[in-house]
C-alpha positions in Angstrom: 60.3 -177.8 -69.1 61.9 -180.0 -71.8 62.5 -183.7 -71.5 66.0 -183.9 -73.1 68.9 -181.1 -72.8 70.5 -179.0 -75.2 72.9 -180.1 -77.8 75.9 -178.4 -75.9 75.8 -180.5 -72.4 77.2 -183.6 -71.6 75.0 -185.4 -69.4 75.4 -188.1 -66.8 73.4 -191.2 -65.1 74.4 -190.4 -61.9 71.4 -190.0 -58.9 72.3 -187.2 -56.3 69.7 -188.4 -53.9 70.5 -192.0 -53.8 71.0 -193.1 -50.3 74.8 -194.2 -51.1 75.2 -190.1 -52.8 74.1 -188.9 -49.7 76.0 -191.0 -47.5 78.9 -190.2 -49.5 78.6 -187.4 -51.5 81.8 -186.3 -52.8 83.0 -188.8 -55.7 79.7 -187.9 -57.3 80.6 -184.5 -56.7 84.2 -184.5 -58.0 82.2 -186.5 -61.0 79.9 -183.4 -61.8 82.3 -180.4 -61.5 84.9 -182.5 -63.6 82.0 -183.1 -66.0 82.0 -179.7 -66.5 80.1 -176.5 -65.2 77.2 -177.4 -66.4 75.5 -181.4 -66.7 72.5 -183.2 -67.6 71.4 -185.2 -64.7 69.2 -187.9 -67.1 67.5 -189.3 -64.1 65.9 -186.2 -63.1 65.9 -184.3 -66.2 67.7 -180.9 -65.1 70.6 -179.2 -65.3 73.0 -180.0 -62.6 75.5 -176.7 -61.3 78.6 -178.0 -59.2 81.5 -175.3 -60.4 82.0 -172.5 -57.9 81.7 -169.6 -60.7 78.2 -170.9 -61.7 76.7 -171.2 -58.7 77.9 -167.9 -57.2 76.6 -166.4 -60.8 73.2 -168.6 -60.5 72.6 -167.6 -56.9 73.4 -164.0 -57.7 71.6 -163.3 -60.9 68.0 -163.5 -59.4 65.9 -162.0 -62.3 67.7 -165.0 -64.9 67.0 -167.5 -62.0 64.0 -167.4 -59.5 63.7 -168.5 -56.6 59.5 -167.7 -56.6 59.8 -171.4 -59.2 60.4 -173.4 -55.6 63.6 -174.8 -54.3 62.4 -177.9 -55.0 61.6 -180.1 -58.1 58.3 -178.9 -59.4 57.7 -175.4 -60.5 55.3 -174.1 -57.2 53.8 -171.3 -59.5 52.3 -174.1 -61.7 51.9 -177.2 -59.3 50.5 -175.9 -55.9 53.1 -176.5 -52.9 52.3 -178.1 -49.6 52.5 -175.0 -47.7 52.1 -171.5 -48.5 55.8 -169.9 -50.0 58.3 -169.2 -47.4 60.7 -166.1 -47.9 63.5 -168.2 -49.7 60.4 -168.7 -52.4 60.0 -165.4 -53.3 60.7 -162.8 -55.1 61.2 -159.0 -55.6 59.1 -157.6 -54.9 57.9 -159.3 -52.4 60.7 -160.3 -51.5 62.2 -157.1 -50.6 59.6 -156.0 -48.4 59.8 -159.5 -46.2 63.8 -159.1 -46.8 63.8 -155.1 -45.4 61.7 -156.6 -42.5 63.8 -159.3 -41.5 67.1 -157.0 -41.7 65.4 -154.8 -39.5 64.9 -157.6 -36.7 68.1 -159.3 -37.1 71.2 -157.6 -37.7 74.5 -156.6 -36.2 73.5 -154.6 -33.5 70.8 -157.5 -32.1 73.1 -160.1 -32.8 75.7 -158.7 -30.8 72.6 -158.6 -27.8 72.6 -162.2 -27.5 75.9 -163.2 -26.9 75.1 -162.2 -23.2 72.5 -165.0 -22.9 74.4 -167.3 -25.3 77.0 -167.6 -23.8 76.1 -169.7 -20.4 74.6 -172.5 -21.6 77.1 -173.3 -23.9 79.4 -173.1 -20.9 77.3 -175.5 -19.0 76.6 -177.9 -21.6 80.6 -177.8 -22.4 81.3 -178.5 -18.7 79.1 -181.2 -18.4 80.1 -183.1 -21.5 84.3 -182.5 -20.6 83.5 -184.2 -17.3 81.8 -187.2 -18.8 85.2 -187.5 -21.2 82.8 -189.4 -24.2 80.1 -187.8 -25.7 78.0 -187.5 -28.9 78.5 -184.1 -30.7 75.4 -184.5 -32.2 73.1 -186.3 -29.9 74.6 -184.6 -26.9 75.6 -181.0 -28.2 74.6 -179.9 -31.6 70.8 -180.6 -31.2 70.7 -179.6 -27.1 72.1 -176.3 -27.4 70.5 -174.4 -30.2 67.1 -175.5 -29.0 68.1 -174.2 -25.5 68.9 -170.6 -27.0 67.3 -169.9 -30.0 63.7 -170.4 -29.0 63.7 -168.0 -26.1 65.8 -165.6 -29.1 62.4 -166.2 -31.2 60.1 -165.8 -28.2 58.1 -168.6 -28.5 56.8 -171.1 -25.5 58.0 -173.9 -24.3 55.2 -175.9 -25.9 55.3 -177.2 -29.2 59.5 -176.7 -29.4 60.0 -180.5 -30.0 58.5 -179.8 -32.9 60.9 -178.0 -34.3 63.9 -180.1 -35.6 61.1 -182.8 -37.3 59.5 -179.4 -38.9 62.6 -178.5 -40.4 63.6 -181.5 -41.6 60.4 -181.8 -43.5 61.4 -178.5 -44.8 64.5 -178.6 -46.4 63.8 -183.2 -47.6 61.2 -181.2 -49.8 63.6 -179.5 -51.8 64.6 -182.9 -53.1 62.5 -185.2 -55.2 59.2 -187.0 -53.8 61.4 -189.9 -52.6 61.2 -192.3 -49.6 63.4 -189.8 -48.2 60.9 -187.0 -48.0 58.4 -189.6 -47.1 59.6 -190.4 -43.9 60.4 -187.0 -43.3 56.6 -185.9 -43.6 55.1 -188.9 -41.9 53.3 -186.4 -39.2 53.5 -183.4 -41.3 50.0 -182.1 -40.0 50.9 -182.3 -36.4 54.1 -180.6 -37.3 53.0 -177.8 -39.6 50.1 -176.6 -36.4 52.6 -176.8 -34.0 55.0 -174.6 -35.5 52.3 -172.3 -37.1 50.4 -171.6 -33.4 54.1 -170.0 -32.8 53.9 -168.0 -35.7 50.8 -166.4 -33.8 51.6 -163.1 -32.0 49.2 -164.4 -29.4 51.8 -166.8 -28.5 55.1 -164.9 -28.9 56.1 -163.2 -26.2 56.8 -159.7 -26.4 60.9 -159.0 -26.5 62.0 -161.8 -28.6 62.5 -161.7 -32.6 59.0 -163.0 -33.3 57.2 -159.9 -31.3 59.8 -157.6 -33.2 58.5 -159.0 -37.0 55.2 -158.6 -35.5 56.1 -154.5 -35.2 56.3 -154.6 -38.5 53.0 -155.1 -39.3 51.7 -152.0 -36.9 54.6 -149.8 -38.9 52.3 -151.2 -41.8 55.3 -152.9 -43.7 53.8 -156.1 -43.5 50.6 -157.4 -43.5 50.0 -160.1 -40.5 50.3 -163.0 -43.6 53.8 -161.9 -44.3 54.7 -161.5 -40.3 53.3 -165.2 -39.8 55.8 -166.5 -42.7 58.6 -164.6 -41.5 58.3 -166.3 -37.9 57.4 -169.4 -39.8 60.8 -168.8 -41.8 63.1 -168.3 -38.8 61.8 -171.7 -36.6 62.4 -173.5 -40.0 65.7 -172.6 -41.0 66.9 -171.3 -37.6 67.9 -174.8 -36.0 68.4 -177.9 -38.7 71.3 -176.0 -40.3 72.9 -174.7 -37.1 72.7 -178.0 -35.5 74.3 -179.6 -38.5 76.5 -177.1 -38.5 78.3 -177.6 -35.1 78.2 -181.7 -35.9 79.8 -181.1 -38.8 82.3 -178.6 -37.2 83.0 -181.2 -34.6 83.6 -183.8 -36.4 86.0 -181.9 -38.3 88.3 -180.7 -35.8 88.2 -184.2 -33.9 89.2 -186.0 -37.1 92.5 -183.0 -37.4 94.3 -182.8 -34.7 96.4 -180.3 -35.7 93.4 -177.6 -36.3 92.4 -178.7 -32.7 95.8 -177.9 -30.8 95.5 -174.7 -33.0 92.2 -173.7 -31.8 93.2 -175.1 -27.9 95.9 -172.4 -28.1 94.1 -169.6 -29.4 90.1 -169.8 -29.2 89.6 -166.8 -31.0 90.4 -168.7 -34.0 86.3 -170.2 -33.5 85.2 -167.9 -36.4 88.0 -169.5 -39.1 87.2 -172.9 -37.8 83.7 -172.4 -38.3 84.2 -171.0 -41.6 86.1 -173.8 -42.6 83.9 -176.1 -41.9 81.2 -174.2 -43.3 82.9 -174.8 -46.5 84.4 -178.1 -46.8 80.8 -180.3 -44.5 78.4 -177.4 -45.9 75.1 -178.1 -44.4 73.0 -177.0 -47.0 74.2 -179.0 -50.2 72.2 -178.5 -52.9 68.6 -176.7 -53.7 67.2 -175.7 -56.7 66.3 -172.6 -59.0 64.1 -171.6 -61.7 65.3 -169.9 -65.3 62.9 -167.1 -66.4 64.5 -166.6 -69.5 67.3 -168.8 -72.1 70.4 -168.2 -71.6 74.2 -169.6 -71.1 75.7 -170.8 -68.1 78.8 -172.1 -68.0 79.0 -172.5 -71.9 75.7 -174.2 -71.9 72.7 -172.9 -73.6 69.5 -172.9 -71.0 65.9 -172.6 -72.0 63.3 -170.6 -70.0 61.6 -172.3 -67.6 63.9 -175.3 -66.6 64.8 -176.0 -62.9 68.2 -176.6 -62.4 69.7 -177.9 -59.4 72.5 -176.1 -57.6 75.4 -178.3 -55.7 76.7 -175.9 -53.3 78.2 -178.5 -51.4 80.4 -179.1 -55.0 81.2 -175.6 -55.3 82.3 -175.1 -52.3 85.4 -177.6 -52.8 86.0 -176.8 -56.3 89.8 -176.3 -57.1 89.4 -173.6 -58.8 88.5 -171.9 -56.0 90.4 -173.5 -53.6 93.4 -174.5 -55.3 95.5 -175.9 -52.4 94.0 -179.0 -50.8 90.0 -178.4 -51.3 89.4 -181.4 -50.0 90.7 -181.1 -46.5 89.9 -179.6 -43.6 92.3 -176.5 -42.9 91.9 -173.9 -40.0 94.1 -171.5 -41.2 92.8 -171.6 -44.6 91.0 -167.8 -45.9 87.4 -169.4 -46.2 85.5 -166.6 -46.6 83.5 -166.5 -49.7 82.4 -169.7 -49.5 78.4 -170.3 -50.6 77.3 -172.4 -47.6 74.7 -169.5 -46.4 74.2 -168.6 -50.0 74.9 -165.4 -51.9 73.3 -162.5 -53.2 69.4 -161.7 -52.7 69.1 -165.0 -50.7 72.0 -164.8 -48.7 70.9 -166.2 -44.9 69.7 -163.3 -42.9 69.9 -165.6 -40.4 73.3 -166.4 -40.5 74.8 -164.4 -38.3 72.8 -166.0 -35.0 74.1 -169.2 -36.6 78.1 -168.0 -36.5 77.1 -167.2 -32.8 76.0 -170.2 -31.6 78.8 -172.5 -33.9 81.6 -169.6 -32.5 80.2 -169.9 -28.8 80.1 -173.5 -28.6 83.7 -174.2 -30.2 85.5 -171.8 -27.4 83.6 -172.9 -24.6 85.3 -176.4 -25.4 88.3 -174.9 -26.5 89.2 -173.5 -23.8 88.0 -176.7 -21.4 89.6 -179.4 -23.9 93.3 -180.5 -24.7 92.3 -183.1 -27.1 89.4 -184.1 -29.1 89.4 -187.9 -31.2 87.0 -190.0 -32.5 85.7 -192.5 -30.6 83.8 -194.5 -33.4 82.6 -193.6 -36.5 80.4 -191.2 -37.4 77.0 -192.1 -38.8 75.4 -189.9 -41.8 72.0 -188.5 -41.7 70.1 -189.7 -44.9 68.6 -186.8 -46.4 67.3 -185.1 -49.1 69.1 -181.3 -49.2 71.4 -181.5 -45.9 75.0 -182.5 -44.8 75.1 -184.1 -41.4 75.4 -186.6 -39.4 73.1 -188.7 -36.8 75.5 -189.1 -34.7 80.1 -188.4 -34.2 81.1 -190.0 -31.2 84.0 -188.6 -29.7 86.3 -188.4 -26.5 88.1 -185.5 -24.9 91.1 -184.7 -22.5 90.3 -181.9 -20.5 92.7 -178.9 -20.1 94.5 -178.7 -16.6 
C-alpha cells in the first residue's frame, strides 16, 4: 500500500467519517463525484470511488478488486481481523460454494413462503401505531418489526435476539476506520459475538427455519459445519441493521413528500417503487471498501496492486449521470432500479429479497390505513461508521376513513 497517490488523481482533505460527514453526508458527496471519478482521500490514504460507472465497474470486476482484502481499512489477509471472514470477505472459490449454498436457502420460491407469516404483524404493528396518531418510525416501527419476523425466518430462540441489532452494528462500524465511532460500537463485543455465535449452532436452530436449511447443506456435504456456522452468522448480521434502516429511511421519505404519499395512499401496490426509491436516494449501506489485486485504471486513474479503495455507494447512487432529472430528490414514480444500494455483481445481497418483503409489507399495511403522513419534529441521524439512518423520525398520521 503506498503512502501518496498516483500522479493522475486529484486529491482532497475531506474526512468521510467525521461526525458532521455522517450527519450530513451529501455536500461531501457532491464534493467527491464532482472531484472526479476517482480521488485521493489524504486523510486516509486511499482512493475514494463516488461516480456511479466506477462503482458498478468496481463492485463487478471481482478478480481486479477483492473483497477476501476486508471491507474495511486494513488488508485482513495481512493484519488478522476480529472475527473469522464472513461471506462478503471472500472470495471464489470459496465464495462460490458459501454463495451456491445460500441461493439454495433463500430464493424466490422461499421468499414468496413468508409473505404468509409476514404479513400479520406488520398489520398489527400498523394498527396499533395509526391509532396512537404520533409515533417514531424508527423507535416504534423499523426496529420492532423485523426483529418480530426475521428471527423466527432464521429459526433461532428467543434468547439471545436482543443481541442482534448491537451485533450488527458492530459489524458494519468496522468497515470504517478504528475511530470512536467503532469504539462505542464494540464496547461489549464479547458478549455480543457469543450470543450471536450460540445461534449459529444447529443445536439451537430449530428445524424449519433458514438456519436448519444451511445446516442441510453440510449433510449434502457442500459445506463443511465452519462454512454453515458463518453463513448463519452472515444472515443475523446483515439480516436486520439494513432492513431496519431501510424502512426509517423509507419513512422518513414519504412523510417529508407528500405528494409520493397520496400516490402510494391511492395505489399500495406502488410499495416496491417507493421502496426502491428510497433504496437509492437514503441508501443504507453508504460506503465499504475493496482491495486491488493487480494495477490498473479506474476512471482515468492509474491504481497500483494492493491499495484499498473505498467505495461511496451512497454517492453513486445520486450521481447525475445516472439520474439526470432531480437525483437529489425523492421521486416515487421515478425507474430506480439499477441502483447499487444491495450491491452488484458477485456480492450482490442474497438477502435482499426478505428485505424488499418486509420494507414492501410494512409500507401497504400503512398505506392502506393512512391518509397522511408529516413530520412531527426532526429527525435525528445515527452516527455511524458505514450506514445511513436515523435514531429516530418522528411523525404523525391521519388515518383513512
Amino acid at each position: 500500500m503506498t503512502l501518496s497517490p498516483t500522479a493522475d488523481v486529484t486529491s482532497l482533505p475531506d474526512d468521510p467519517f467525521s461526525v458532521a460527514n455522517i450527519v450530513d453526508p451529501y455536500p461531501m458527496l457532491t464534493r467527491l463525484r464532482e472531484n472526479g471519478p476517482v480521488t485521493w482521500l489524504e486523510k486516509y490514504g486511499v482512493y475514494a470511488v463516488a461516480g456511479f460507472e466506477e462503482v458498478y465497474e468496481v463492485l463487478t470486476d471481482f478478480e481486479t478488486y477483492c473483497s477476501s482484502g476486508g471491507l474495511g481499512p486494513h488488508d485482513i489477509r495481512k493484519d488478522e481481523a476480529w472475527r473469522p471472514p464472513s461471506i462478503l470477505e471472500s472470495d471464489p472459490p470459496t465464495h462460490t460454494v458459501m454463495r451456491r449454498a445460500l441461493t439454495g436457502v433463500i430464493n424466490p420460491s422461499t421468499v414468496r413462503a413468508l409473505r404468509e407469516s409476514f404479513t400479520p404483524p406488520a398489520e398489527e404493528l400498523a394498527d396499533e401505531l395509526v391509532a396512537r396518531g404520533e409515533f417514531d418510525v424508527v423507535k416504534d416501527l423499523a426496529e420492532k418489526y423485523p426483529l418480530r419476523v426475521f428471527p423466527d425466518a432464521v429459526g433461532i430462540p428467543e434468547d439471545g435476539r436482543e443481541h442482534l441489532l448491537p451485533y450488527g452494528n458492530m459489524v458494519f462500524n468496522a468497515f470504517g476506520p478504528k475511530n470512536e465511532i467503532r469504539d462505542r460500537a464494540f464496547a461489549n463485543a464479547d458478549e455480543h459475538s457469543a450470543a450471536i455465535m450460540r445461534n449459529c449452532a444447529r443445536e439451537n436452530l430449530d428445524d424449519t427455519g433458514f438456519g436448519a436449511r444451511i445446516w442441510d447443506r453440510v449433510h449434502d456435504g457442500l459445506l463443511t459445519p465452519e462454512q454453515a456456522t458463518l453463513l448463519v452468522r452472515a444472515l443475523l448480521s446483515a439480516g436486520v441493521d439494513t432492513t431496519v434502516f431501510g424502512i426509517g429511511n423509507t419513512l422518513k421519505c414519504l412523510s417529508q413528500s407528500p405528494k409520493a404519499w397520496a400516490t402510494l395512499h391511492d395505489n399500495p401496490a406502488l410499495a416496491k417503487f417507493a421502496v426502491d426509491e428510497a433504496l437509492r436516494l437514503e441508501s443504507p449501506f453508504q460506503k465499504f471498501h475493496r482491495t486491488t489485486t493487480a494495477a490498473g485504471t479506474l476512471g482515468g486513474v492509474d491504481i497500483p496492486a494492493e491499495e484499498k479503495i473505498l467505495l461511496f455507494t451512497g454517492a453513486a447512487n445520486r450521481d447525475p449521470r445516472q439520474w439526470p432529472d432531480n437525483a437529489d430528490v425523492y421521486d416515487i414514480e421515478r425507474q430506480a432500479s439499477g441502483h447499487v444500494a444491495f450491491g452488484m455483481g458477485l456480492h450482490q445481497c442474497v438477502g435482499q429479497p426478505i428485505a424488499r418483503l418486509e420494507m414492501e409489507l410494512v409500507l401497504k399495511a400503512l398505506a392502506t390505513r393512512v391518509e397522511r403522513i408529516e413530520p412531527a419534529g426532526e429527525p435525528v441521524p445515527i452516527v455511524h461508521n458505514s450506514l445511513r439512518g436515523f435514531e429516530s423520525v418522528p411523525v404523525k398520521v391521519t388515518p383513512r376513513f
